[in-house]
PQR file of N, CA, C, O and H, with PARSE charges and radii, in Angstrom:
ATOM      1  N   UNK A   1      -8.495 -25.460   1.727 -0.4000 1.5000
ATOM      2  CA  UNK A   1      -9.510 -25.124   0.765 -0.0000 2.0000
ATOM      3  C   UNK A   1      -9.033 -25.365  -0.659  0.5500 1.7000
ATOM      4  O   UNK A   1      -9.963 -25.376  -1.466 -0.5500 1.4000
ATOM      5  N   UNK A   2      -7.958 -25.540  -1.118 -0.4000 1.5000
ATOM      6  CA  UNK A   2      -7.507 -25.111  -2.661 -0.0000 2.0000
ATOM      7  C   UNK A   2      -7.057 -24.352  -3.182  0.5500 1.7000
ATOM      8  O   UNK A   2      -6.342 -24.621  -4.148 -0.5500 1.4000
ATOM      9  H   UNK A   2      -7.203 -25.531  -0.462  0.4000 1.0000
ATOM     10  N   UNK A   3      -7.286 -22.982  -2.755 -0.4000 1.5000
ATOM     11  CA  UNK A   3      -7.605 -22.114  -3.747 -0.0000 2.0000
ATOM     12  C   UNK A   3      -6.024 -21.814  -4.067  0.5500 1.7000
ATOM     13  O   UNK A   3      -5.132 -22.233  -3.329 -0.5500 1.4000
ATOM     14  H   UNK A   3      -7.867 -22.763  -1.971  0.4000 1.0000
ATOM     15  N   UNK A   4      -5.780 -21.057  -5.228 -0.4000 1.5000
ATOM     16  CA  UNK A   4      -5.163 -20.385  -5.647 -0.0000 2.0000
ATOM     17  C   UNK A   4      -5.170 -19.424  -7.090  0.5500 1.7000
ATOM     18  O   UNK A   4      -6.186 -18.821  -7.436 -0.5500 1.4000
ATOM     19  H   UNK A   4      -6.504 -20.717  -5.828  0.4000 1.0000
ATOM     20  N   UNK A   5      -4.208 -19.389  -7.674 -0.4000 1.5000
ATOM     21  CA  UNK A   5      -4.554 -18.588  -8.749 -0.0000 2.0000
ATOM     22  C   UNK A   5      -3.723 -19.458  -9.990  0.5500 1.7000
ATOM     23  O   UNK A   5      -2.545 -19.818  -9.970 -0.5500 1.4000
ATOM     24  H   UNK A   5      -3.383 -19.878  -7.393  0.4000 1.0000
ATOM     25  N   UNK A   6      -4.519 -19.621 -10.832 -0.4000 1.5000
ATOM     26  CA  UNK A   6      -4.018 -20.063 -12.023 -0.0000 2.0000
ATOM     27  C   UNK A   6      -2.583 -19.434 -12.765  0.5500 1.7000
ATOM     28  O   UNK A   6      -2.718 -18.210 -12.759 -0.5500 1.4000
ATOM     29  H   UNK A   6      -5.475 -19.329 -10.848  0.4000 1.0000
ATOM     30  N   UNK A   7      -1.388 -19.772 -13.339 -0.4000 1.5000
ATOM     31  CA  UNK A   7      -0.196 -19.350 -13.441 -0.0000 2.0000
ATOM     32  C   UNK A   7      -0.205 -18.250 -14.423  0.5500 1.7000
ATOM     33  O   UNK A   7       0.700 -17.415 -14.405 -0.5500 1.4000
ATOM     34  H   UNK A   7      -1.278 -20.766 -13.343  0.4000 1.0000
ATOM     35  N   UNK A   8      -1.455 -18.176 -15.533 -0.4000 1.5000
ATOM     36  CA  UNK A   8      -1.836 -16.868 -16.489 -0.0000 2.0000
ATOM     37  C   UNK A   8      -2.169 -15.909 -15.521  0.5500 1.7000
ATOM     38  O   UNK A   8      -1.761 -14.828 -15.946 -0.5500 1.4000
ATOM     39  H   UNK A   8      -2.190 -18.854 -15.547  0.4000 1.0000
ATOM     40  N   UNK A   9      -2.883 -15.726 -14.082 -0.4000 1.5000
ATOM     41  CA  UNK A   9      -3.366 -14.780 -13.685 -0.0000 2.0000
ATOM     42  C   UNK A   9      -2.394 -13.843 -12.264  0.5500 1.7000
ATOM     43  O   UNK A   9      -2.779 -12.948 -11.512 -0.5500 1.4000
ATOM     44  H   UNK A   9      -3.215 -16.604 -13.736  0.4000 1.0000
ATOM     45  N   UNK A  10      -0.866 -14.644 -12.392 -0.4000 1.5000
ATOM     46  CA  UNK A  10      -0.491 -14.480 -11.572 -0.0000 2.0000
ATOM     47  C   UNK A  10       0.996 -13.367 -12.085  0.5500 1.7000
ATOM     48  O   UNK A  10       1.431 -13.596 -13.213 -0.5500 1.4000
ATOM     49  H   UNK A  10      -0.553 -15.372 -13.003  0.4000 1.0000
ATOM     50  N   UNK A  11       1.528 -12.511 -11.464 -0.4000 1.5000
ATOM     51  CA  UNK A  11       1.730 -10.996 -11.696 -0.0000 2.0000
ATOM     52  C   UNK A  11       3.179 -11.131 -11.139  0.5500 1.7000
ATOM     53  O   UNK A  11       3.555 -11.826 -10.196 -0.5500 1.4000
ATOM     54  H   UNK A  11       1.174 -12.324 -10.547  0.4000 1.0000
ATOM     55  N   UNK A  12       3.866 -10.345 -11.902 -0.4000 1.5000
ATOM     56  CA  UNK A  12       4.989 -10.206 -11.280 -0.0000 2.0000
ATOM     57  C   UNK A  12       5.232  -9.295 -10.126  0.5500 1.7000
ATOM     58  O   UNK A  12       5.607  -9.653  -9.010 -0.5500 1.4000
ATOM     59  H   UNK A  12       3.560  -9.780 -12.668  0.4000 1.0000
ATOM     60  N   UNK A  13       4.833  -7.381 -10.738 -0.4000 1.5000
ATOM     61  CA  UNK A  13       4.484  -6.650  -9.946 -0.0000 2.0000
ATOM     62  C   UNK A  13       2.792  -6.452  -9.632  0.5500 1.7000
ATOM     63  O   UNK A  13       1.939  -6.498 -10.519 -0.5500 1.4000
ATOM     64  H   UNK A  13       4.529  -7.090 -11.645  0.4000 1.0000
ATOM     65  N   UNK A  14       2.539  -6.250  -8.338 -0.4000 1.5000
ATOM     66  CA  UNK A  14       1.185  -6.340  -7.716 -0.0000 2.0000
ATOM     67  C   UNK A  14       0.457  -5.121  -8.315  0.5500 1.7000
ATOM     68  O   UNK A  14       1.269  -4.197  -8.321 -0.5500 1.4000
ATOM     69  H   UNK A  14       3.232  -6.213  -7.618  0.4000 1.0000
ATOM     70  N   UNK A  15      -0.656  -4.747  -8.791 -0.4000 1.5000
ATOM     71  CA  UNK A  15      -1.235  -3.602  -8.848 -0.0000 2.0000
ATOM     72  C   UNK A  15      -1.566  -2.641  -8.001  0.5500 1.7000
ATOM     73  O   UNK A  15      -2.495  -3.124  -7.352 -0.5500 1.4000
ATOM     74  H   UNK A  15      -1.316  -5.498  -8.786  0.4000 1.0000
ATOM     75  N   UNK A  16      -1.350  -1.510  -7.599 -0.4000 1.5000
ATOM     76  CA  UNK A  16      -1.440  -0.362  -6.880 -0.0000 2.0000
ATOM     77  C   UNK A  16      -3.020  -1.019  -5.897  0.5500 1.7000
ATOM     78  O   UNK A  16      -3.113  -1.443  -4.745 -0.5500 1.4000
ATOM     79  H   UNK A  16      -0.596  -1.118  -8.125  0.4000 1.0000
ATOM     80  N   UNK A  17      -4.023  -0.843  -6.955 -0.4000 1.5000
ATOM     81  CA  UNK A  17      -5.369  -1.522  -6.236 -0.0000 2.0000
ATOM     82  C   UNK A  17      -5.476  -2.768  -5.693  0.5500 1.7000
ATOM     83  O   UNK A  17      -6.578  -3.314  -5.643 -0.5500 1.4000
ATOM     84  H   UNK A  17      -3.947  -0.498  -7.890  0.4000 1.0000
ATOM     85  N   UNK A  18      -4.470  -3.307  -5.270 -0.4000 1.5000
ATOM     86  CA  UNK A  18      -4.526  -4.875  -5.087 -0.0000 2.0000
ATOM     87  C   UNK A  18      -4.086  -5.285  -3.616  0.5500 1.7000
ATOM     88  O   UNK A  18      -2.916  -5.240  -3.235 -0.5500 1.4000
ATOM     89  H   UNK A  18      -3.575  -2.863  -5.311  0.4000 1.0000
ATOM     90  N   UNK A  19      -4.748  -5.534  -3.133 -0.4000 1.5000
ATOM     91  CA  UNK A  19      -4.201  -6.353  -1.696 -0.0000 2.0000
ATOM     92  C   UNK A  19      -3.358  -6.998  -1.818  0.5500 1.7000
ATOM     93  O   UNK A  19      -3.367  -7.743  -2.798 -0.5500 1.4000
ATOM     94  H   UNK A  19      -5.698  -5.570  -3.442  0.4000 1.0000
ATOM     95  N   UNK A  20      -2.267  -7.035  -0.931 -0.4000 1.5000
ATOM     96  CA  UNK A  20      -1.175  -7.743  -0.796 -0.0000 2.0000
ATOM     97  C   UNK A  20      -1.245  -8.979   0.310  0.5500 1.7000
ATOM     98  O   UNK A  20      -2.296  -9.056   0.946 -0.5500 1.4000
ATOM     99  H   UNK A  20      -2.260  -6.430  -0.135  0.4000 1.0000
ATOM    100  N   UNK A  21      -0.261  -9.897   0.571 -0.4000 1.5000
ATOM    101  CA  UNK A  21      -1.158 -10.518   1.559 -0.0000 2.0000
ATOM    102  C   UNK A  21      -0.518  -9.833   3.107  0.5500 1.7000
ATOM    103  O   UNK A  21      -0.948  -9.987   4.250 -0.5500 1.4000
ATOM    104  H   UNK A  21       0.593  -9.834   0.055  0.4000 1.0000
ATOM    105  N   UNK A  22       0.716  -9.004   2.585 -0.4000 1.5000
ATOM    106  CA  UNK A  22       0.940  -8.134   3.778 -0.0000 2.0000
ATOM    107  C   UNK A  22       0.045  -7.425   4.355  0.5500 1.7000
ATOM    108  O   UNK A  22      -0.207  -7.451   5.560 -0.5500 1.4000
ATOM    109  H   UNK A  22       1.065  -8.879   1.656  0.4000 1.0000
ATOM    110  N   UNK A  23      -0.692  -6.490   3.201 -0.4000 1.5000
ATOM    111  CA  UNK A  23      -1.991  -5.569   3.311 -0.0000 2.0000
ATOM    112  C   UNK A  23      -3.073  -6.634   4.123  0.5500 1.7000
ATOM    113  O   UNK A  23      -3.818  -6.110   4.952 -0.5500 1.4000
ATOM    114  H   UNK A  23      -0.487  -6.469   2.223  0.4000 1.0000
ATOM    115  N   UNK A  24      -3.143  -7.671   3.969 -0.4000 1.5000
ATOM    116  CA  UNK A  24      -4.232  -8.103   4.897 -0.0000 2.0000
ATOM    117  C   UNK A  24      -3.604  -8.632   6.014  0.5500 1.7000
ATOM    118  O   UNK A  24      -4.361  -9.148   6.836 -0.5500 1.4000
ATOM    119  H   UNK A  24      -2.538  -8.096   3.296  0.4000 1.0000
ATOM    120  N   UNK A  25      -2.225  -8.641   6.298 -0.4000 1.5000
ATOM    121  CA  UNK A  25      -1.809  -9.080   7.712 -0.0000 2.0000
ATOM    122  C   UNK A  25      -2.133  -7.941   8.349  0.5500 1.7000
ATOM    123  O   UNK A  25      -2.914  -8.023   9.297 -0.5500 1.4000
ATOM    124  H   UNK A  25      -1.610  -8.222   5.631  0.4000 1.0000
ATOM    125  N   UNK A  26      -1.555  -6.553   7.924 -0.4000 1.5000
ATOM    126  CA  UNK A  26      -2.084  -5.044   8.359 -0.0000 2.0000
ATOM    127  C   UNK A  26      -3.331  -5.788   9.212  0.5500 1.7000
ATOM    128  O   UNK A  26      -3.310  -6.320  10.321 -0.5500 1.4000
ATOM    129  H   UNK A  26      -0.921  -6.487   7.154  0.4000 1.0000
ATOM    130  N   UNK A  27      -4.086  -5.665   8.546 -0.4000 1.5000
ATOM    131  CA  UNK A  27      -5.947  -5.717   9.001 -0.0000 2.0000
ATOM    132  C   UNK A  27      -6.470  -6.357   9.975  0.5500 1.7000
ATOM    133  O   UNK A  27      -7.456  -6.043  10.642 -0.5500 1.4000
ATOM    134  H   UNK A  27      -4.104  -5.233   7.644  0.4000 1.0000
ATOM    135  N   UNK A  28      -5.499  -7.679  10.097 -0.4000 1.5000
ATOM    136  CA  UNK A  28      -5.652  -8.400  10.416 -0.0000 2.0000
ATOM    137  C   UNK A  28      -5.236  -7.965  11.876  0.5500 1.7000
ATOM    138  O   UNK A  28      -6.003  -7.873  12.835 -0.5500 1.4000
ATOM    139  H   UNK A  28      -4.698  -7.934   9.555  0.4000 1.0000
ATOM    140  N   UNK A  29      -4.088  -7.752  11.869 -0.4000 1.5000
ATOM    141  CA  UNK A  29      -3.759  -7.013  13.666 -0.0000 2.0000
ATOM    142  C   UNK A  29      -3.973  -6.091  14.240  0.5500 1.7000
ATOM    143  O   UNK A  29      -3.668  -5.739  15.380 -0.5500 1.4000
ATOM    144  H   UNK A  29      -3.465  -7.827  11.090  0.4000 1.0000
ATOM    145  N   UNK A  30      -5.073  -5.187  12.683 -0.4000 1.5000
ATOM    146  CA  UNK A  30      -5.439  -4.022  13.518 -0.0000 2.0000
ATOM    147  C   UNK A  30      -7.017  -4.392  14.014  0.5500 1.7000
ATOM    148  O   UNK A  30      -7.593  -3.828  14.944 -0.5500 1.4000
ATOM    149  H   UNK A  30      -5.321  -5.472  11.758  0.4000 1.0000
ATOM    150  N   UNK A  31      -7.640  -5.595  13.078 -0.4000 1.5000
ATOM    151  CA  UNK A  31      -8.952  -5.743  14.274 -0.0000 2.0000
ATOM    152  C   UNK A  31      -8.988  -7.080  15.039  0.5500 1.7000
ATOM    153  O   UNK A  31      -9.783  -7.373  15.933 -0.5500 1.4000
ATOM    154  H   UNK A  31      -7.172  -6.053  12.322  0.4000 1.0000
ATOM    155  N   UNK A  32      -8.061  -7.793  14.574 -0.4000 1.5000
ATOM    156  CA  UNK A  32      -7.819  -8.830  15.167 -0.0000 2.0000
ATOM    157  C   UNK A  32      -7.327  -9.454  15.934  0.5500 1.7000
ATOM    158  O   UNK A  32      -7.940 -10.205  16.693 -0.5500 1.4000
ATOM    159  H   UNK A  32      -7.415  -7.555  13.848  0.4000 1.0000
ATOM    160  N   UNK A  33      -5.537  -9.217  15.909 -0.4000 1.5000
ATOM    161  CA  UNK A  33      -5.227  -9.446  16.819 -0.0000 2.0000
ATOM    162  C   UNK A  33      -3.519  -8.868  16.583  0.5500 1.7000
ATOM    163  O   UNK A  33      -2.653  -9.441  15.922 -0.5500 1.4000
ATOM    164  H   UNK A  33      -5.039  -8.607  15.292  0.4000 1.0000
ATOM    165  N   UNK A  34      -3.377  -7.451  17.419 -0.4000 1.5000
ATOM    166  CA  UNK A  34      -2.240  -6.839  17.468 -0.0000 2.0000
ATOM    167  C   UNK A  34      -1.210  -7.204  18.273  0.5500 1.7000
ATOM    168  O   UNK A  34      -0.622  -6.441  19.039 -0.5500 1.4000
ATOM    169  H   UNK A  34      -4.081  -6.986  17.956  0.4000 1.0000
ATOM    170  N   UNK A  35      -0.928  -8.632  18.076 -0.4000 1.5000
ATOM    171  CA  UNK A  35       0.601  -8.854  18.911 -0.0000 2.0000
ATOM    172  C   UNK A  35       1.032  -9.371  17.455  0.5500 1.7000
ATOM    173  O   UNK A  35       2.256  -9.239  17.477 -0.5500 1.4000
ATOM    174  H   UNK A  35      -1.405  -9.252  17.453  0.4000 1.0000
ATOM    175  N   UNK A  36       0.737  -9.806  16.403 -0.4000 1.5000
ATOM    176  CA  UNK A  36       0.961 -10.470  15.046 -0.0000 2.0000
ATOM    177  C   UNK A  36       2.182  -9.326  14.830  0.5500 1.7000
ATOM    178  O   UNK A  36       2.192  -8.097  14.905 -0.5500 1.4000
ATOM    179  H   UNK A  36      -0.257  -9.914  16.384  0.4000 1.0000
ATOM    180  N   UNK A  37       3.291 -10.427  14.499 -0.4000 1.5000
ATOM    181  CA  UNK A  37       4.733  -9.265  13.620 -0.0000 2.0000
ATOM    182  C   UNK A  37       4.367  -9.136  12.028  0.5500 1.7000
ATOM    183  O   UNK A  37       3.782 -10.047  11.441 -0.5500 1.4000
ATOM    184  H   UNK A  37       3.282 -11.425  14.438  0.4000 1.0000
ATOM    185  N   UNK A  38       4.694  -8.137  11.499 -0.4000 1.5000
ATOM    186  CA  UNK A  38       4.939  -8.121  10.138 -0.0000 2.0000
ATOM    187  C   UNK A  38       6.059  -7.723   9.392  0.5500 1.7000
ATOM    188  O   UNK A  38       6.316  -6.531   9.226 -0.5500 1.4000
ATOM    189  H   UNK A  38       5.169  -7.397  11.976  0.4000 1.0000
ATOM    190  N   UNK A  39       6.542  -8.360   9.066 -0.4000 1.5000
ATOM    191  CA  UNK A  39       8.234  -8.067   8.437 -0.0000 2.0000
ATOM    192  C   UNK A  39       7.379  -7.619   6.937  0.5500 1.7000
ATOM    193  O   UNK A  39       6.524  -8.263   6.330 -0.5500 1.4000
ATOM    194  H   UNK A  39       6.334  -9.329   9.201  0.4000 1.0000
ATOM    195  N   UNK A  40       7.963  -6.296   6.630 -0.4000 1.5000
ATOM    196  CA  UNK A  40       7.871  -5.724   5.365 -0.0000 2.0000
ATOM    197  C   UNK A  40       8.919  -5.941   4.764  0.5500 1.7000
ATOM    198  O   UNK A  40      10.057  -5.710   5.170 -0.5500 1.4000
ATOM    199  H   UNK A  40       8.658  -5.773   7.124  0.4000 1.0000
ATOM    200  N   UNK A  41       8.479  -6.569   3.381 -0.4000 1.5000
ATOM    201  CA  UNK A  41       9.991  -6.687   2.189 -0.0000 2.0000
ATOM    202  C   UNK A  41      10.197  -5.484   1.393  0.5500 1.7000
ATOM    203  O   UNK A  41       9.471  -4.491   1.361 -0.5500 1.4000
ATOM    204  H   UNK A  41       7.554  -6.757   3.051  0.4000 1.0000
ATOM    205  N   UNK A  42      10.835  -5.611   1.016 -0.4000 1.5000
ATOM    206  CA  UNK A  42      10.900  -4.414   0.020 -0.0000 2.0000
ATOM    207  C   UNK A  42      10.015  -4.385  -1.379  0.5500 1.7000
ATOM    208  O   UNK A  42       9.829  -3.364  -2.040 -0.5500 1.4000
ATOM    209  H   UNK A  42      11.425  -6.418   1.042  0.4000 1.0000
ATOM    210  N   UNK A  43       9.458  -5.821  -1.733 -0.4000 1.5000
ATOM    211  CA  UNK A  43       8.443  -5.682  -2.837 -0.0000 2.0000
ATOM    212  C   UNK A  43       7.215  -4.749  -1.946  0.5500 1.7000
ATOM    213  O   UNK A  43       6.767  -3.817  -2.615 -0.5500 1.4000
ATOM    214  H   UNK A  43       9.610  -6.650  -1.195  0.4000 1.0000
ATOM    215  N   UNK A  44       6.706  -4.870  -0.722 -0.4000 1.5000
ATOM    216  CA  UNK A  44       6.008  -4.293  -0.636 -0.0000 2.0000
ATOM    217  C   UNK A  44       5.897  -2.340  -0.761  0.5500 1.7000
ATOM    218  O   UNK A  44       5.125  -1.471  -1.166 -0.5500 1.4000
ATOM    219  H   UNK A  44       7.070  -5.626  -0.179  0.4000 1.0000
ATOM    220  N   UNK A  45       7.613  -2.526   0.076 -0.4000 1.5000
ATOM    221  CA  UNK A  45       7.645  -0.809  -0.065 -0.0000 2.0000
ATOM    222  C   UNK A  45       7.548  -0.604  -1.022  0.5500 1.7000
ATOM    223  O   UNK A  45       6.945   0.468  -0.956 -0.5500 1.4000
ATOM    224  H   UNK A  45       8.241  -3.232   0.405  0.4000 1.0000
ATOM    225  N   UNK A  46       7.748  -0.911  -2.574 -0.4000 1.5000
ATOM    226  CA  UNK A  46       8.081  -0.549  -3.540 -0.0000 2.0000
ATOM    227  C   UNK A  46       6.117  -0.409  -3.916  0.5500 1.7000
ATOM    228  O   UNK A  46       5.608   0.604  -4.395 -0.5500 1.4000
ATOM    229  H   UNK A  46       8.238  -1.782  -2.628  0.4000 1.0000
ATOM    230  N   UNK A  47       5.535  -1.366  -3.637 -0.4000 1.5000
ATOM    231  CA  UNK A  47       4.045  -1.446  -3.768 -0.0000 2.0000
ATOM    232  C   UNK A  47       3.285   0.005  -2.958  0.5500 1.7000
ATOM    233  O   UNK A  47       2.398   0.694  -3.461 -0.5500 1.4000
ATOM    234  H   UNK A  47       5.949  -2.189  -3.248  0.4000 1.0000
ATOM    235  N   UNK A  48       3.863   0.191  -1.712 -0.4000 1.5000
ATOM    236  CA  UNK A  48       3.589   1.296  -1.342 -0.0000 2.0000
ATOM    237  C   UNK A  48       3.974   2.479  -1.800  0.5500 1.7000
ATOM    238  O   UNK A  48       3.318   3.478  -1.505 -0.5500 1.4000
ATOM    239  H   UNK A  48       4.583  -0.369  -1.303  0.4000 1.0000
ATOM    240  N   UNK A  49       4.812   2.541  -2.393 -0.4000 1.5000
ATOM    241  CA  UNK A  49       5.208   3.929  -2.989 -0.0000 2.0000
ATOM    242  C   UNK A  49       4.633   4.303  -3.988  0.5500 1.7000
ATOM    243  O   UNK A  49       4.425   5.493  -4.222 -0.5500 1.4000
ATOM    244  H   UNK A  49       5.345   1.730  -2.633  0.4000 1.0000
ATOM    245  N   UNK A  50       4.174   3.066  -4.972 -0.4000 1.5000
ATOM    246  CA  UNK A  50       3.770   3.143  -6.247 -0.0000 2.0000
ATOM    247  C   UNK A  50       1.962   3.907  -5.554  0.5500 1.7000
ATOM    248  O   UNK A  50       1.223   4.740  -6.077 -0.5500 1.4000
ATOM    249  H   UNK A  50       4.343   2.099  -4.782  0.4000 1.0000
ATOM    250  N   UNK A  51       1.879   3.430  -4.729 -0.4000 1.5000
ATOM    251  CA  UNK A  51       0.125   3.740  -3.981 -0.0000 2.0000
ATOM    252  C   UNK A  51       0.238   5.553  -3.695  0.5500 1.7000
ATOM    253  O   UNK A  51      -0.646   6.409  -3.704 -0.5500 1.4000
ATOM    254  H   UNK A  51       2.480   2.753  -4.303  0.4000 1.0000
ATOM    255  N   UNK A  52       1.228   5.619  -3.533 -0.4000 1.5000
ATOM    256  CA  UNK A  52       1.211   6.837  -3.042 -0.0000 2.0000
ATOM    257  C   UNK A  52       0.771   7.540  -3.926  0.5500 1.7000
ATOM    258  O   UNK A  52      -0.282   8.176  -3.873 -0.5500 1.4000
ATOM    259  H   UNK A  52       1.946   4.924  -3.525  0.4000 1.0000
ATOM    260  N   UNK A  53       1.797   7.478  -5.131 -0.4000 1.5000
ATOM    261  CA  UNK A  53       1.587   7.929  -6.597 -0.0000 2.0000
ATOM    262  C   UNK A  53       0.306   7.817  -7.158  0.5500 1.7000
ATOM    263  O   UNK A  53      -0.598   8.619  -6.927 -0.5500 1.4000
ATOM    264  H   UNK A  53       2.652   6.962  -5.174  0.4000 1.0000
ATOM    265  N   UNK A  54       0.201   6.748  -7.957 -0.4000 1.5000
ATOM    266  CA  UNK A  54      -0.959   6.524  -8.145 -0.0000 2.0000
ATOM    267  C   UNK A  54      -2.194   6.586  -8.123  0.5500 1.7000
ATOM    268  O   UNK A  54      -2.972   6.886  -9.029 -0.5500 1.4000
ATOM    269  H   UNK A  54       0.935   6.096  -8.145  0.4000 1.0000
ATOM    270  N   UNK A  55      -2.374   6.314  -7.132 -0.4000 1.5000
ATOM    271  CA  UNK A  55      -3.599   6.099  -6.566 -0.0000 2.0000
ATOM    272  C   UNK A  55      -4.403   8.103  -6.670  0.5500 1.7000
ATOM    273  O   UNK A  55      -5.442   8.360  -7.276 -0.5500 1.4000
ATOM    274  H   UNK A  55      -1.743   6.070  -6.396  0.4000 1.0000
ATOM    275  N   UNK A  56      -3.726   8.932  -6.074 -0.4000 1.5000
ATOM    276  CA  UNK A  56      -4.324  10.312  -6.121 -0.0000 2.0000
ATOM    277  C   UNK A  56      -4.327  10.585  -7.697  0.5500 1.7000
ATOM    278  O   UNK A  56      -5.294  11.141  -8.216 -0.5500 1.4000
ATOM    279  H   UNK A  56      -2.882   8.723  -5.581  0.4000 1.0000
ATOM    280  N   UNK A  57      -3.008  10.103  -8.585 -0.4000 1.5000
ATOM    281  CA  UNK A  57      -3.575  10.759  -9.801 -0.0000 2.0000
ATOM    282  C   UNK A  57      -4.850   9.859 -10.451  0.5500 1.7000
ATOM    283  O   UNK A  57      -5.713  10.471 -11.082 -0.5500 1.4000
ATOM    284  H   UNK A  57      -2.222   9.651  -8.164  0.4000 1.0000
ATOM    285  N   UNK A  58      -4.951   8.419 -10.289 -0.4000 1.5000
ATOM    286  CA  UNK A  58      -6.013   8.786 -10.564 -0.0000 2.0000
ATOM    287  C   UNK A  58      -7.487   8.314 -10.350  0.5500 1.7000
ATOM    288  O   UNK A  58      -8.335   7.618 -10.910 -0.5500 1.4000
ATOM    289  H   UNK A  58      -4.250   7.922  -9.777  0.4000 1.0000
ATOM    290  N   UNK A  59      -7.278   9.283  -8.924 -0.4000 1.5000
ATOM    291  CA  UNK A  59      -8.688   9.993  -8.658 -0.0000 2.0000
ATOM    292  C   UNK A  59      -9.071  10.947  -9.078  0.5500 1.7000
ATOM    293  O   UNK A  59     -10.248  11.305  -9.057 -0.5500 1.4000
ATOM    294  H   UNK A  59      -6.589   9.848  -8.469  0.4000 1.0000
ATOM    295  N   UNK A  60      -7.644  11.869  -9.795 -0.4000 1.5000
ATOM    296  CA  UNK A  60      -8.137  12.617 -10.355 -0.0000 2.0000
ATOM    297  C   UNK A  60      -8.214  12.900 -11.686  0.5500 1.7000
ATOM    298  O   UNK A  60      -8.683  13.909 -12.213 -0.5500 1.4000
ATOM    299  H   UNK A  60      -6.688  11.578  -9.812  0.4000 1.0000
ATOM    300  N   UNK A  61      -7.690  11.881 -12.224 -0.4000 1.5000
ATOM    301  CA  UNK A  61      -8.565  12.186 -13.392 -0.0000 2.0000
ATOM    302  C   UNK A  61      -9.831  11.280 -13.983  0.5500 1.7000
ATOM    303  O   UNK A  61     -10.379  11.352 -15.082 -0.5500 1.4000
ATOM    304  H   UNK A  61      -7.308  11.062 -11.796  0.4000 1.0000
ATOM    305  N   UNK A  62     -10.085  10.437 -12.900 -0.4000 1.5000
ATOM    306  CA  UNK A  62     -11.745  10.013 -12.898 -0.0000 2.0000
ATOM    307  C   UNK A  62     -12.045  11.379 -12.949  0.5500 1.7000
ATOM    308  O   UNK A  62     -12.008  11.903 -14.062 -0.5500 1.4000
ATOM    309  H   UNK A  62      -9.640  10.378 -12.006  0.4000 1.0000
ATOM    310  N   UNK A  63     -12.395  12.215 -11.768 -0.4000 1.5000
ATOM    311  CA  UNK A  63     -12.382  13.518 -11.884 -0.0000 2.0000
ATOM    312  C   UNK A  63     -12.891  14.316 -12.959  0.5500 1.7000
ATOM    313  O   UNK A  63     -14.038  14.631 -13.275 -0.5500 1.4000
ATOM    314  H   UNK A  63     -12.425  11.789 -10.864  0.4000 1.0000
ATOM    315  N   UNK A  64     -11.534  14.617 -13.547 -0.4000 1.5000
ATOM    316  CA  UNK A  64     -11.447  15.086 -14.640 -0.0000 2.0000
ATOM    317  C   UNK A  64     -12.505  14.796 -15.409  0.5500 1.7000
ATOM    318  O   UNK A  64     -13.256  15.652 -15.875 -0.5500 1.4000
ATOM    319  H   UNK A  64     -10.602  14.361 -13.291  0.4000 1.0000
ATOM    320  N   UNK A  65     -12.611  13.634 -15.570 -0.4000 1.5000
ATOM    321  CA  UNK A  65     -13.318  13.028 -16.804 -0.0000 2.0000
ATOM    322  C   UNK A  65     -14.851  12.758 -17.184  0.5500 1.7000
ATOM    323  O   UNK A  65     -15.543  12.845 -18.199 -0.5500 1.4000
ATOM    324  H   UNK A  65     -12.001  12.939 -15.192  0.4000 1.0000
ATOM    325  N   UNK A  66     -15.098  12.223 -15.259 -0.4000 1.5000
ATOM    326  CA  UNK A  66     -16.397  12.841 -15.172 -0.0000 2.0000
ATOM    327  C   UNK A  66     -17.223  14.035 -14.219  0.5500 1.7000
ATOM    328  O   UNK A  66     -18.211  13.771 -13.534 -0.5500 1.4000
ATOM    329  H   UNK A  66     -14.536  12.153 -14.435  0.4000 1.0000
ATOM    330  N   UNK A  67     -16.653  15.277 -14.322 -0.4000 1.5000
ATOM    331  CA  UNK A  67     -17.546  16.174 -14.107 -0.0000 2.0000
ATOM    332  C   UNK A  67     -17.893  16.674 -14.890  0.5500 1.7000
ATOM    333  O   UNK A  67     -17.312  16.964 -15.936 -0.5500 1.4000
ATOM    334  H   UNK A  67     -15.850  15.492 -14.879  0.4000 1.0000
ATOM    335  N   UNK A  68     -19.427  16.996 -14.398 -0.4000 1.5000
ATOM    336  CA  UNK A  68     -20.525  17.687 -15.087 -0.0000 2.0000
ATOM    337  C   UNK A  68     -20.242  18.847 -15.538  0.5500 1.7000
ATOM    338  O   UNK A  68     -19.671  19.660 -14.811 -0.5500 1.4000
ATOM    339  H   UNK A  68     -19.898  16.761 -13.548  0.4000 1.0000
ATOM    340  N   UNK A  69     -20.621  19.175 -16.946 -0.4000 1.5000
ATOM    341  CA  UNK A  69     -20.695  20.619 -17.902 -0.0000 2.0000
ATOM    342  C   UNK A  69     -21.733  21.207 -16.844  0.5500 1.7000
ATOM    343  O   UNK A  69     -22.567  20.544 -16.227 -0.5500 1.4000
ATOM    344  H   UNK A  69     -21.085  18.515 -17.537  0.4000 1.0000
ATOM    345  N   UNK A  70     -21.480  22.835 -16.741 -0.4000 1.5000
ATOM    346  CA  UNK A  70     -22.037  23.694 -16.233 -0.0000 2.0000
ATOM    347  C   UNK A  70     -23.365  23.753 -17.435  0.5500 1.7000
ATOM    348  O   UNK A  70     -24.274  24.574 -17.311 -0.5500 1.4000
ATOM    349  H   UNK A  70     -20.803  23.373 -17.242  0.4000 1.0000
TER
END
């Protein structure tokens, strides 16, 4: 197909919200087809940890920010 990503749009570290293409091998063997190996690197653990973090604070302070005045 082509595709890729132009060299301005491309990241050193991945964003917490961002699919990895590990994250879609995940998916991939869980509806697709589960004999697929996945060797995790350590950029990813490091991507996962950051998710851990992240990701709950902030949900909460969307949260925070928008609930309604009584």
């Amino acid at each position: 197909m082509g595709l890729g990503l132009r060299k301005i749009s491309q990241r050193k570290v991945k964003r917490a919200n961002e699919y990895s293409h590990i994250d879609w091998l995940k998916l991939y063997k869980k509806y697709c087809d589960n004999t697929v190996a996945i060797n995790i690197d350590k950029d990813q653990r490091q991507l996962e940890l950051r998710r851990l973090f992240k990701l709950p604070l902030s949900k909460l302070v969307f949260k925070l920010k928008n609930r309604s005045p009584f």
